[in-house]
C-alpha positions as a Markdown table, in Angstrom:
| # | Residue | x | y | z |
|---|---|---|---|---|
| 1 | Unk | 182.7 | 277.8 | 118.5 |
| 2 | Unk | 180.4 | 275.7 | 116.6 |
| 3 | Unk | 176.6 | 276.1 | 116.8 |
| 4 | Unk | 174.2 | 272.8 | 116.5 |
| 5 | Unk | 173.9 | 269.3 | 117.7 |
| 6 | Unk | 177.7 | 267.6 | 118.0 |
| 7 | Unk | 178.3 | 263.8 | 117.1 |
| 8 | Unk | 181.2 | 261.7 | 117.6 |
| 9 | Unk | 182.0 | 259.2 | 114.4 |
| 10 | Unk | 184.6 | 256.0 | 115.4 |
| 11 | Unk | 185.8 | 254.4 | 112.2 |
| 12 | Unk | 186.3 | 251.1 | 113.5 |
| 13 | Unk | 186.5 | 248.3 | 110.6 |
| 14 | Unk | 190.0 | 247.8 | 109.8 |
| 15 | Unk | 191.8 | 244.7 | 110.8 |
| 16 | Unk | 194.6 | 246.7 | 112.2 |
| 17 | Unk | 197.8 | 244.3 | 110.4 |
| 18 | Unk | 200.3 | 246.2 | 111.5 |
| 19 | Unk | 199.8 | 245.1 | 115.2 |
| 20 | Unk | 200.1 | 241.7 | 114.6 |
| 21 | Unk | 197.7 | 240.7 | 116.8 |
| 22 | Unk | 195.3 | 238.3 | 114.8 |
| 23 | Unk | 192.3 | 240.5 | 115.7 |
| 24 | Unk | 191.3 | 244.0 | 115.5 |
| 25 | Unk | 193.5 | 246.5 | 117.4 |
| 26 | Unk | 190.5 | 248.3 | 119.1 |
| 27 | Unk | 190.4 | 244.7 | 121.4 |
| 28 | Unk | 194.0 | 244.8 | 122.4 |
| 29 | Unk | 193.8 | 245.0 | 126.1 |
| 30 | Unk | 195.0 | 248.0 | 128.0 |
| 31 | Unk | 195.1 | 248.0 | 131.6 |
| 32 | Unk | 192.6 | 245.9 | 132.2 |
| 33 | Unk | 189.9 | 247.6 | 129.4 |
| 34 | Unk | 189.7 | 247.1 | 125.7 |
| 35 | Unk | 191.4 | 249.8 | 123.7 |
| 36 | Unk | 187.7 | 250.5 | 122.2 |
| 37 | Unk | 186.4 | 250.6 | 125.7 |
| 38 | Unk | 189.0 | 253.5 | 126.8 |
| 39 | Unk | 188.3 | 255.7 | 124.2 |
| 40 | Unk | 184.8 | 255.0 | 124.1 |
| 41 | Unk | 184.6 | 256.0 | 127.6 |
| 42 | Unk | 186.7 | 259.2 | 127.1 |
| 43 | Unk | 184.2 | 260.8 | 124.0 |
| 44 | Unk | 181.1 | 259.7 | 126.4 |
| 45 | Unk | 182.5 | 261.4 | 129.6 |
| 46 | Unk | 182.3 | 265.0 | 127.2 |
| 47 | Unk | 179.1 | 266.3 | 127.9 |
| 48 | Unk | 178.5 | 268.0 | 124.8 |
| 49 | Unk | 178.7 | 265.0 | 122.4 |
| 50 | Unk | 175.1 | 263.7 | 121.9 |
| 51 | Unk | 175.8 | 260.2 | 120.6 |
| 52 | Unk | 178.7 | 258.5 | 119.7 |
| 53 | Unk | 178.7 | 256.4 | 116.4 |
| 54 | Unk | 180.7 | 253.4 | 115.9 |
| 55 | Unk | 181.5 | 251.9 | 112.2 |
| 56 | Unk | 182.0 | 248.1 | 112.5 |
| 57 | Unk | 182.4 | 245.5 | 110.2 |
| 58 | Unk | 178.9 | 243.7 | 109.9 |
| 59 | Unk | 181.4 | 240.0 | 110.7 |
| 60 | Unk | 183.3 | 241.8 | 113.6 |
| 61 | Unk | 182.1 | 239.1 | 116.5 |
| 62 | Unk | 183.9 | 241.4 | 119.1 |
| 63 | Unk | 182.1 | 244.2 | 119.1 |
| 64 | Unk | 178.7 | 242.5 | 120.6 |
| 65 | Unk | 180.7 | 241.4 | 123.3 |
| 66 | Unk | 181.2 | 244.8 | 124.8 |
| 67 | Unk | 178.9 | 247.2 | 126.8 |
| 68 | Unk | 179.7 | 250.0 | 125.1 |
| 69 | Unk | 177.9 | 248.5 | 122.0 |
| 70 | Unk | 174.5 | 248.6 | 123.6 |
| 71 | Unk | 175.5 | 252.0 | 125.6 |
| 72 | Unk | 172.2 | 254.4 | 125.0 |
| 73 | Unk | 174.3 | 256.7 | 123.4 |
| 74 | Unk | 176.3 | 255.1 | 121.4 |
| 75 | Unk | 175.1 | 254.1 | 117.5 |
| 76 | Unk | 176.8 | 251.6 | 115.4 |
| 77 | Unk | 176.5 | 251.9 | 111.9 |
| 78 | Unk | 178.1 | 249.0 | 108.8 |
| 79 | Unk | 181.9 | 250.2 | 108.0 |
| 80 | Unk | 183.1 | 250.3 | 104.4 |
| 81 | Unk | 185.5 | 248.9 | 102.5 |
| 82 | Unk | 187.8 | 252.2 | 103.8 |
| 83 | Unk | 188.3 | 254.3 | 106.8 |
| 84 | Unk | 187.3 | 257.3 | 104.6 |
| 85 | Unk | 183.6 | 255.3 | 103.7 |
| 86 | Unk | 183.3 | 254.4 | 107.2 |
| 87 | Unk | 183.8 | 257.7 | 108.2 |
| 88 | Unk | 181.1 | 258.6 | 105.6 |
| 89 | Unk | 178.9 | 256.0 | 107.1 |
| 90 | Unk | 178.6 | 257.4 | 110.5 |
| 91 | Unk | 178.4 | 261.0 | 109.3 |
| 92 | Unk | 175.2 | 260.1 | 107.4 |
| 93 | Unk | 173.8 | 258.2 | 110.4 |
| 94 | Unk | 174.5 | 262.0 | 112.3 |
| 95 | Unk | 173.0 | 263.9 | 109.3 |
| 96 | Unk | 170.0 | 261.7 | 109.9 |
| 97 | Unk | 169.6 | 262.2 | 114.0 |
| 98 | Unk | 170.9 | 265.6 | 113.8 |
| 99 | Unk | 169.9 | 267.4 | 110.5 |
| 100 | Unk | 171.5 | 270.2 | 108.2 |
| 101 | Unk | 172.9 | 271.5 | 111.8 |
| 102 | Unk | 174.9 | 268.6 | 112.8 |
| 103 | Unk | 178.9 | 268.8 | 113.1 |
| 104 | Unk | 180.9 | 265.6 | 113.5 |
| 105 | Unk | 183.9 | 264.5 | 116.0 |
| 106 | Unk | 186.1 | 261.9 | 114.1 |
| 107 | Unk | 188.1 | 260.2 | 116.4 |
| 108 | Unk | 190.4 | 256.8 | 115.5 |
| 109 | Unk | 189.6 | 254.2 | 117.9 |
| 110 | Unk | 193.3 | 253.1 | 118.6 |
| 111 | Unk | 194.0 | 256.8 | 120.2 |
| 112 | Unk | 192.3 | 255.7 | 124.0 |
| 113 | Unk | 194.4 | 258.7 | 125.5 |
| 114 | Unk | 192.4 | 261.9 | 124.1 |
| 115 | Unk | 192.7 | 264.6 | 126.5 |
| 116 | Unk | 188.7 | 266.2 | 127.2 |
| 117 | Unk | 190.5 | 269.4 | 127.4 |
| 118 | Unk | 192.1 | 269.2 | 124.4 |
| 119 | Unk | 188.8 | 268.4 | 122.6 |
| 120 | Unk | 187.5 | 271.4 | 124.4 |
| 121 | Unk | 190.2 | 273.3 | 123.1 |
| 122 | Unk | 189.1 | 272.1 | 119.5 |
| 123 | Unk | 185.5 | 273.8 | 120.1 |
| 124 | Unk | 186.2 | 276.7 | 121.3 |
| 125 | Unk | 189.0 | 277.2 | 118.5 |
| 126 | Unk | 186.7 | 275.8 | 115.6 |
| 127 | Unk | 185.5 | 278.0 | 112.9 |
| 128 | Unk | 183.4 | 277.2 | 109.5 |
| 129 | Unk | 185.9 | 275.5 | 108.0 |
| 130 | Unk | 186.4 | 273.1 | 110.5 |
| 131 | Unk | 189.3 | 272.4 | 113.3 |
| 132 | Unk | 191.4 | 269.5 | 114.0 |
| 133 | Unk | 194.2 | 268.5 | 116.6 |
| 134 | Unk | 197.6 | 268.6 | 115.5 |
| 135 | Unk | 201.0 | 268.7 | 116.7 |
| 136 | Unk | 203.8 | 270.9 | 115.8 |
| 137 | Unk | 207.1 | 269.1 | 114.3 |
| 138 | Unk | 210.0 | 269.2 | 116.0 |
| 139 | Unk | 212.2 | 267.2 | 114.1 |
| 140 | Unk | 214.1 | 268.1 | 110.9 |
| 141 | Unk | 212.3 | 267.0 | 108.1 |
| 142 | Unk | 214.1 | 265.7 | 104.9 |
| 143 | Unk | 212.0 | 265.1 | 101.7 |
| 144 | Unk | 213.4 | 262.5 | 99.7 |
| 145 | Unk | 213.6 | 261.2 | 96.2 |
| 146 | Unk | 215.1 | 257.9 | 95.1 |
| 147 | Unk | 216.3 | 257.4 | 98.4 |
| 148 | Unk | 218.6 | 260.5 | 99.0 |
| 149 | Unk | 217.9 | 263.7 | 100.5 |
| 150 | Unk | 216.0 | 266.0 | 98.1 |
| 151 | Unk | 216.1 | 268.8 | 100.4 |
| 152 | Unk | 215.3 | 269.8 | 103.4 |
| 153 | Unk | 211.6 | 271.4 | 104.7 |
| 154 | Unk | 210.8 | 274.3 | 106.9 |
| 155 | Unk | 209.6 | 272.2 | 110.0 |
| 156 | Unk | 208.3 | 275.2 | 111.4 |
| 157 | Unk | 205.4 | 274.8 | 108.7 |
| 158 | Unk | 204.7 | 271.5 | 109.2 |
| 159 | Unk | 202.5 | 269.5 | 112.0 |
| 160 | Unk | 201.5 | 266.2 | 112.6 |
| 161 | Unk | 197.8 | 265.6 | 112.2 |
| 162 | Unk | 196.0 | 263.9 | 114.8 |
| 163 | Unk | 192.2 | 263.3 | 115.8 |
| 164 | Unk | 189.6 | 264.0 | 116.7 |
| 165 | Unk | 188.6 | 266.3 | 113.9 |
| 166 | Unk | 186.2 | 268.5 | 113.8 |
| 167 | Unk | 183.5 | 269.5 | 110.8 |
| 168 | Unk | 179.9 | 270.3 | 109.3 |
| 169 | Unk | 178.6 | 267.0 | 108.9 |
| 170 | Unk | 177.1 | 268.2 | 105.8 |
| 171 | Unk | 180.4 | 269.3 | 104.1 |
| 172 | Unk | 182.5 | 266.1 | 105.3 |
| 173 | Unk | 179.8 | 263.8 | 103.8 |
| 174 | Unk | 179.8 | 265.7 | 100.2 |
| 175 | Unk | 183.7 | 265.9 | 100.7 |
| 176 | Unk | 184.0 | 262.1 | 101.2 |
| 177 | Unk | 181.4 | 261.1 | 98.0 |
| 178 | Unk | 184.4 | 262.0 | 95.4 |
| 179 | Unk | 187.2 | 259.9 | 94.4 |
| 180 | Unk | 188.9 | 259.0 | 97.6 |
| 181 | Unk | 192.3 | 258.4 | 96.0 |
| 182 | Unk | 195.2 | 260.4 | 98.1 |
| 183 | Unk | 192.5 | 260.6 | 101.3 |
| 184 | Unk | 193.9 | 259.9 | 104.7 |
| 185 | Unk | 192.2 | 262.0 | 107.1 |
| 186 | Unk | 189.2 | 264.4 | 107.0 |
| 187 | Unk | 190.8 | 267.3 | 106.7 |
| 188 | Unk | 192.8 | 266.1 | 103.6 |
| 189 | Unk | 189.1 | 265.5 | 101.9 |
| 190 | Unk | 187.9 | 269.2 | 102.8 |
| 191 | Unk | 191.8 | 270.2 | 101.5 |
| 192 | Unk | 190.6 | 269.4 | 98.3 |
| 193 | Unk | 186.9 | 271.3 | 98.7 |
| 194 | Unk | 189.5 | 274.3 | 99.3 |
| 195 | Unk | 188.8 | 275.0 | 102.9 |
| 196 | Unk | 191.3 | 275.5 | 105.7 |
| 197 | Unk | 191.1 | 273.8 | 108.9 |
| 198 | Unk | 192.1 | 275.2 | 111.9 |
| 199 | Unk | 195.1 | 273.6 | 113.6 |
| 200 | Unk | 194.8 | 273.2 | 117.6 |
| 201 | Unk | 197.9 | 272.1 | 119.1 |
| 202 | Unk | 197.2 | 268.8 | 121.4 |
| 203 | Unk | 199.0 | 266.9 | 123.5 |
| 204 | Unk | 202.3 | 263.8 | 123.1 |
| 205 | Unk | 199.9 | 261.5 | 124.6 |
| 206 | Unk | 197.1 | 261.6 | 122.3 |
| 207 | Unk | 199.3 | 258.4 | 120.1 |
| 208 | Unk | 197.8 | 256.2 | 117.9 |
| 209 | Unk | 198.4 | 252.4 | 118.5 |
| 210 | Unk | 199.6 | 251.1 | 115.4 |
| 211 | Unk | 202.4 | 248.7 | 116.2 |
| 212 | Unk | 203.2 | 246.0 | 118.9 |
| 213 | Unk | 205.8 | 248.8 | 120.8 |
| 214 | Unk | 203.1 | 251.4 | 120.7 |
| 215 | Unk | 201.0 | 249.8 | 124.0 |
| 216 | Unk | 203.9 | 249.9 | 126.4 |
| 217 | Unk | 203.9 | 253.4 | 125.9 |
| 218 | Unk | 200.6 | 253.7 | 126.0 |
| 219 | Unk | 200.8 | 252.2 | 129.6 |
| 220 | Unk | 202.8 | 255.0 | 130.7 |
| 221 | Unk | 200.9 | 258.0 | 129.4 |
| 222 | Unk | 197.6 | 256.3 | 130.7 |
| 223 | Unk | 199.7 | 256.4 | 134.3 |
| 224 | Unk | 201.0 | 259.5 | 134.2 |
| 225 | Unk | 197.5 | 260.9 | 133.4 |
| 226 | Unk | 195.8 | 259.2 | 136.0 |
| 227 | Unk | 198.6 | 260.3 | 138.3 |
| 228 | Unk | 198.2 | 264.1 | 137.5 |
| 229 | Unk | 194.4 | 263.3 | 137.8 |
| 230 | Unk | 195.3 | 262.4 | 141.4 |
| 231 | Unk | 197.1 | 265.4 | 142.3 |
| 232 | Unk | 194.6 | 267.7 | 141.2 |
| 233 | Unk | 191.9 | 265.8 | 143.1 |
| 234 | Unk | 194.0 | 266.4 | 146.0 |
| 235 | Unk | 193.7 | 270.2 | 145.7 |
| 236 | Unk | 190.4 | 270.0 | 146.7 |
| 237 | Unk | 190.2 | 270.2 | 150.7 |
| 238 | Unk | 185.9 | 269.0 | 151.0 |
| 239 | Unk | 185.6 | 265.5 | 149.1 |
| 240 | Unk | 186.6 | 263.9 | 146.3 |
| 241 | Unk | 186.1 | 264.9 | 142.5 |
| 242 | Unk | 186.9 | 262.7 | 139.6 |
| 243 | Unk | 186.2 | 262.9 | 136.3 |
| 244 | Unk | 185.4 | 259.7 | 134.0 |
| 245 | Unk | 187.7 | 259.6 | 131.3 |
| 246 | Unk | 191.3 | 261.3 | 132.8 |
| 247 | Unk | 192.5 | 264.5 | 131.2 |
C-alpha cells in the first residue's frame, strides 16, 4: 500500500495512425462521450487520486473543446516528442504539486474501460518497487526467428502488460531521463533500474483501442459493465446507488 499523495499521468500526444481516423484516437466517439472523456471520468470517480494530469500536444485543437480540460482537478501539461517523455512530463508536473512523496498512476488514454476495483486492487498490492496491471497469457506463445518457429515459451511465465501503472514519482522520472531506446511502458524503464514490479492481474475489458475493430468491442464491454452495474444496484432494497465511472 503506498504512502503519500497519488497522481494520475495521461500521455495523450500521439496521433494514434493505426486507427485511421484522421485525428487523435482519444476523440473517437464512444457511446455518446469521447474516448478521453470516459476514461477521464473513470480516474476522477477514484477518490484517492488528487489530480489527474493530461500530456497534450501544445497544436492539439481538441483538447480545449472538452470539459474535462478545465476540470479543477485535472492538469495538462506539453507532451513530447514520445509517450515515454510525455509520461516524464506529467510526472514532473506531480513531483512539483506533490513533492519527494508523490507516486504516479499512468494510465493510456485509449483504455476508457479501467475497472476502479482493479486500480484498487493495484494499491493495495503495490510495494516499493512499484505495481502494474497485467494479464496472464493464455495462448501458446511461439518465439520466432526469420519467420519460423524458434521455439516455443513457457506461457505460464509470461503476461500481458496493461495500465495503469503504478510508481514513486521520483524513480519513474530518473528512470525515464536515460536513453529511451527499447522503452515501451513504465515498468520496462524501472526493468532496466533493476527493480521488480508487482504484477496484479486485471480484467479482459481493460483493452486498448488501437485499431478501427477495437471500438465495437469496446461497445460491448462498456454494456456489459453497465449492465452488471445495474444488477448490483438492484441488490440494494432503500434507494438507488451508482457509482460514476462503472466497475
Amino acid at each position: 500500500m503506498i504512502q503519500g499523495p497519488l497522481y494520475a499521468v495521461v500521455p495523450a500526444a500521439g496521433v494514434g495512425e493505426r486507427m485511421g481516423a484522421g485525428f487523435p484516437k482519444q476523440y473517437l466517439s464512444l457511446a455518446g462521450k469521447t474516448l478521453a472523456e470516459h476514461t477521464l471520468n473513470r480516474l476522477l470517480s477514484f477518490a484517492p487520486i488528487e489530480k489527474v494530469i493530461v500530456a497534450v500536444s501544445d497544436d492539439d485543437p481538441w483538447w480545449p473543446t472538452l470539459s474535462m480540460a478545465s476540470h479543477p482537478r485535472v492538469t495538462t501539461v506539453t507532451g513530447g516528442e514520445s509517450r515515454a517523455r510525455s509520461v516524464r512530463n506529467g510526472v514532473a508536473q506531480a513531483l512539483m504539486d506533490g513533492g519527494e512523496d508523490a507516486w504516479v498512476l499512468v494510465h493510456d488514454m485509449a483504455r476508457p474501460l479501467v475497472r476502479l476495483s482493479d486500480i484498487q486492487k493495484l494499491l493495495d498490492a503495490c510495494d516499493d518497487q512499484g505495481a502494474i496491471l497485467a494479464l496472464p497469457v493464455v495462448d501458446t506463445i511461439k518465439q520466432a526467428a526469420d519467420g519460423h518457429i524458434d521455439k516455443t515459451l513457457d506461457r505460464d511465465t509470461i503476461w500481458r502488460a496493461l495500465t495503469p501503472q503504478l510508481f514513486r514519482a521520483a524513480a519513474l522520472y530518473e528512470a525515464l531521463g536515460e536513453d529511451l531506446t527499447g522503452i515501451t511502458d513504465e515498468a520496462s524503464a524501472m526493468e532496466r533500474q533493476g527493480l521488480h514490479p508487482v504484477l496484479v492481474a486485471g480484467h479482459s475489458d481493460n483493452i486498448k483501442i488501437t485499431v478501427p475493430e477495437d471500438l465495437p468491442l469496446a461497445r460491448f464491454y462498456l454494456a456489459r459493465q453497465f449492465e452488471a452495474e445495474q444488477l448490483e444496484v438492484g441488490r440494494f432494497e432503500v434507494g438507488k446507488v451508482e457509482e460514476s465511472g462503472g466497475l
